[in-house]
N, C-alpha and C positions, 0 to 999 in steps of 0.2 A: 838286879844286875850290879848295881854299884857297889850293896856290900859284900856280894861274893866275887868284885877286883871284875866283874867281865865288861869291857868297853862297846863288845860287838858281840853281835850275834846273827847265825846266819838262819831264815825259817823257812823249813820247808813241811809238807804235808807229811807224817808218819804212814807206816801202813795198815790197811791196804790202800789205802793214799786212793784215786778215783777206780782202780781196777775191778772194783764190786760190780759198778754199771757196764750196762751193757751199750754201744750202738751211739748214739744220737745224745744219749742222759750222758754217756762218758766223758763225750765232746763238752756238753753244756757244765759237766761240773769242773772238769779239766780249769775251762777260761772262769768260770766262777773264781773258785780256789785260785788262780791266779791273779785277778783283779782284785780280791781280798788281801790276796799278801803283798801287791804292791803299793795298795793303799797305805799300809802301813808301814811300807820303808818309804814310801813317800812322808810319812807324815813324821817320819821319826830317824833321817837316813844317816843320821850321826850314830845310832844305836845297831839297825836295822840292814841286813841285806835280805833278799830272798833268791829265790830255786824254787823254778816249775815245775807243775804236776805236767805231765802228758799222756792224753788218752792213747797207750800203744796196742790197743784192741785195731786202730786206724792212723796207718802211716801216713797217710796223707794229711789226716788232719794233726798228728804228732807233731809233723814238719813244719807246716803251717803256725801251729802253738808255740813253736820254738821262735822261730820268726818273729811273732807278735810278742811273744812273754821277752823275749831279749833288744828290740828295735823299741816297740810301744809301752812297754811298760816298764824298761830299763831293771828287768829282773836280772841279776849274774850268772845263771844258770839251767839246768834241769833237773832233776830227781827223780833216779831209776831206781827201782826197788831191785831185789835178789832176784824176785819170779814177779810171774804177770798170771793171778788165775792158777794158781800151783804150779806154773809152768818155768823151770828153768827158763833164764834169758839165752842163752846158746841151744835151748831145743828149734827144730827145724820150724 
């Protein structure tokens, strides 16, 4: 980062980011991958911010992960991909 001039940087999961799993795995990789990246702007938050994965197979537990990923683990965000499962984000 230093010799290509970047001070910050923000990390979030790429795709398909947790949307592969299905159900209960989604939930559990969701807070994984979350707890993984705030590990590391914990340990580095002069360099480092992150943005949450959320399992949006289940709104309940999405809302829930926002919650936790933005109060408890002082992540800045979330990370919505384009689709979910091929699915446009505005399909019903």
């Amino acid at each position: 980062m230093d010799s290509q001039g970047i001070d910050m940087r923000v990390l979030s999961l790429s795709s398909p980011n947790v949307y592969e799993w299905r159900g209960e795995a989604q939930i559990r990789m969701a807070r994984h991958v979350n707890d993984m990246t705030a590990a590391l702007v914990k340990a580095h938050s002069d360099r480092f911010a992150g943005l949450a994965s959320l399992p949006l197979h289940d709104i309940e537990a999405s809302l829930l992960e926002i919650d936790r990923a933005t109060q408890e683990l002082d992540l800045r965000g979330v990370m919505i991909g384009s689709n979910v499962a091929g699915m446009q984000l505005d399909e019903p």
